[in-house]
C-alpha positions in Angstrom: 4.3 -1.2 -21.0 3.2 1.1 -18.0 5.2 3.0 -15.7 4.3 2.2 -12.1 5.5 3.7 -8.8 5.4 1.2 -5.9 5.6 3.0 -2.5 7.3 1.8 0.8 7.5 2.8 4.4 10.7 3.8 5.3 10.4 2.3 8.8 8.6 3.5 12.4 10.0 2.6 16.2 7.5 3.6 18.7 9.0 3.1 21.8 9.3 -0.7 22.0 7.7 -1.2 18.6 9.1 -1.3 15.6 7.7 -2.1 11.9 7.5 -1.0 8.3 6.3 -2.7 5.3 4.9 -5.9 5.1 7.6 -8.0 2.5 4.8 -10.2 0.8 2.8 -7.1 0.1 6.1 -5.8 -1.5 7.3 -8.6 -3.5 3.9 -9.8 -4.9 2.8 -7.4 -6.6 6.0 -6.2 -8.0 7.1 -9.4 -9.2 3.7 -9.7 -11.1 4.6 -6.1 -12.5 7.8 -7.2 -13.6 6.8 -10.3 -14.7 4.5 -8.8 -17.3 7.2 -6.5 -18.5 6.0 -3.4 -16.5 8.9 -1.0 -15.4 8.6 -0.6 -11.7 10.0 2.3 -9.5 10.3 2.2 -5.5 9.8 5.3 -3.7 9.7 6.2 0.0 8.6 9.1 2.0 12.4 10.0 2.7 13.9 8.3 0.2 17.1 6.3 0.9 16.4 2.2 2.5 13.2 1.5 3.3 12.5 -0.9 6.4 10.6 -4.1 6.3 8.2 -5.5 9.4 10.6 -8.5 10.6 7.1 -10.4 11.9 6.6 -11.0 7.9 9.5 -12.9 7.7 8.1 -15.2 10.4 8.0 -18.8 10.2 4.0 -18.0 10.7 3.9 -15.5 8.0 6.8 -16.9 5.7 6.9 -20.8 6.0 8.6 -21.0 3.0 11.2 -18.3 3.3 9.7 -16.4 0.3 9.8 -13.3 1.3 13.4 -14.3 3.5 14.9 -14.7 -0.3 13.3 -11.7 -1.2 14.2 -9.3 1.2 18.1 -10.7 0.6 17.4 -9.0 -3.2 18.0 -5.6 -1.0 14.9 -4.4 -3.7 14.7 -1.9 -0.2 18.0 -0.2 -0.5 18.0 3.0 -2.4 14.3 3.9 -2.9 13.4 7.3 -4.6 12.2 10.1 -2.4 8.2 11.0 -2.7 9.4 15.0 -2.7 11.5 14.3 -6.4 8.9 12.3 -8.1 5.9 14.0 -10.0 2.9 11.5 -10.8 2.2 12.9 -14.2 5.7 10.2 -14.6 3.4 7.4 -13.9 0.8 5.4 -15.0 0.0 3.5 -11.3 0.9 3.7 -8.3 0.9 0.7 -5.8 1.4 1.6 -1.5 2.5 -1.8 -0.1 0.7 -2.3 3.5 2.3 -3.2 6.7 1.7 -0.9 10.2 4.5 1.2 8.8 2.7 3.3 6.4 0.2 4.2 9.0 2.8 6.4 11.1 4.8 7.9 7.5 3.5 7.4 4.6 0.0 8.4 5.1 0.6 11.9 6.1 2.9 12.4 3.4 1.7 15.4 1.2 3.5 13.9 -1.3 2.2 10.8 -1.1 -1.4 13.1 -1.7 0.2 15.3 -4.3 1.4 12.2 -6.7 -2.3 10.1 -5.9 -3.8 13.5 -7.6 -1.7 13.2 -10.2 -1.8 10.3 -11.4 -5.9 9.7 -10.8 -6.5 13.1 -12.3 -4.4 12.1 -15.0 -6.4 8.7 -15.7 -4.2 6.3 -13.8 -4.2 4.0 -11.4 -4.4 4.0 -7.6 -4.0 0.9 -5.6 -3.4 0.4 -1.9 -2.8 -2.8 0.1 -3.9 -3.9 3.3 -2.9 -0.7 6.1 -1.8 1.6 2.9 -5.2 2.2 2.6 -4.8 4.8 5.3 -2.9 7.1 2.6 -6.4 7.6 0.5 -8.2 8.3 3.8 -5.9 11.0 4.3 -6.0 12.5 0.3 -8.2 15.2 -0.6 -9.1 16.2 -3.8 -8.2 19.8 -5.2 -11.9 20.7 -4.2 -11.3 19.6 -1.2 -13.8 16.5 -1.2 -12.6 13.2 -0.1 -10.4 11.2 -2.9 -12.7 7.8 -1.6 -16.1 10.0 -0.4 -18.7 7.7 -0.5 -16.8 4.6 -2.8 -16.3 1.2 -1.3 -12.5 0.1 -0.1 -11.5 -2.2 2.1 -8.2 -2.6 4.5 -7.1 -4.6 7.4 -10.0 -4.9 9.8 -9.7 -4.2 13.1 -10.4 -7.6 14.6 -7.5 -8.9 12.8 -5.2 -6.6 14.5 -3.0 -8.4 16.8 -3.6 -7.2 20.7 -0.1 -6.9 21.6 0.4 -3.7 19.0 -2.9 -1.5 19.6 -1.1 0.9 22.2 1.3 1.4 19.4 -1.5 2.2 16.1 -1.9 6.0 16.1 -5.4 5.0 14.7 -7.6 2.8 13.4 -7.2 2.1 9.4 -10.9 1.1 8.9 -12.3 3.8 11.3 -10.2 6.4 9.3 -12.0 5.3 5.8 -15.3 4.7 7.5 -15.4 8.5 8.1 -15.3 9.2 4.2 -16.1 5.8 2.9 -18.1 3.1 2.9 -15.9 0.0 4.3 -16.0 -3.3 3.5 -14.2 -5.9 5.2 -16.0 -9.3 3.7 -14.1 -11.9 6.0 -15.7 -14.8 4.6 -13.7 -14.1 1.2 -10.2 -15.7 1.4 -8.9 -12.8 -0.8 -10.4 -9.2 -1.4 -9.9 -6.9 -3.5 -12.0 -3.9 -4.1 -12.4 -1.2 -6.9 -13.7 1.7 -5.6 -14.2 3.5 -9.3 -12.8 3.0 -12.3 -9.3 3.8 -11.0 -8.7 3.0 -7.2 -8.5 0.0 -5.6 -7.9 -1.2 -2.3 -7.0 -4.8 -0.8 -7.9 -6.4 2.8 -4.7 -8.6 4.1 -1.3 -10.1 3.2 -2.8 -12.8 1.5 -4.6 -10.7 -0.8 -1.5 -9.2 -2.3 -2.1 -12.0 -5.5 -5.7 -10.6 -5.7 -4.8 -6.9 -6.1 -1.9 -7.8 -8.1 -4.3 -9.8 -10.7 -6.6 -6.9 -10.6 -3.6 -4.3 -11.4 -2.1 -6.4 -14.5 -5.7 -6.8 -15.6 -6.6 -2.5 -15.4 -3.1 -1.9 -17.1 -3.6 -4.2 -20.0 -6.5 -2.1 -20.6 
């Protein structure tokens, strides 16, 4: 069974704003890891609790209280730091979306460090929804662009809500429109993306099951 890393935001307040990770984008994917027998290990840019977006535990987000039970499992408390973990540990790596990993996680060098790691290694890179930002961000050691010129996908920007843009130091599908070619496909109900052989991206919440699918499916390989 693989090894995976599963990557968290570790929580953002801009002034009246605050968020983190989104909790279906958390607990989808890892239960389908588990599930399947794969050993799973959280991480966060400082380590310590990580901090979930409360609007995903919203009746309009969470009208089953899925992801209410989920976030009661505390699976948040005690993640590892990014700065003690080496990727060469690892056989994956998942960054669960949410507008928290805009503001943390994607500047993280460590966050860079462990994608070359374990891509240069042969593994597997996946990012969800906002966490897409994180490979806009990563360069390779020549220096080229970890996506230059490879499809991904992320939340678009007409899906973000109004009442947050002052907040959004940027625009995730701007960011990988500079190095990538961006595909947003909103006539799909889910999307999920390979960019190569090794990366792959999703579009929204509700396409956590999709890059979860596509994950199990790589690591059987």
């Amino acid at each position: 069974m693989a090894n995976v890393l599963m990557v968290v935001s570790n929580a953002i307040k801009v002034k009246s704003y605050e968020t983190g990770y989104w909790s279906e984008e958390f607990h989808v994917p890892l239960k389908a890891l588990e599930d399947a027998g794969h050993k799973v290990t959280i991480a966060s840019p400082k380590g310590g609790d990580a901090k979930v977006d409360t609007f995903s535990l919203t009746d309009q987000w969470d009208p089953h209280g899925v992801s209410k039970a989920f976030e009661e499992l505390g699976r948040w408390k005690e993640t590892k730091r990014l700065s003690d973990l080496s990727g060469k540990d690892f056989d994956a790596v998942v960054f669960v979306g949410g507008h928290g990993p805009m503001f943390d996680v994607a500047y993280d060098a460590h966050a860079h460090r462990i994608i070359n790691e374990i891509y240069d290694n042969g593994g597997i890179v996946a990012a969800e929804c906002h966490a897409p930002a994180v490979l806009a961000f990563t360069v390779k050691p020549d220096g080229t662009s970890i996506i230059q010129g490879k499809k991904v996908t992320s939340y678009p920007d007409v899906y973000e809500p109004e009442n947050v843009l002052e907040f959004l130091p940027y625009s995730v599908e701007q960011e990988l429109s500079k190095v990538a070619e961006y595909v947003s496909d909103l006539d799909s109900p889910q999307l999920a993306i390979w960019a190569d052989d090794q990366i792959i991206t999703s579009r929204d919440p509700v396409s956590s099951e999709a890059i979860a699918n596509e994950l199990l499916k790589a690591l059987d390989k």
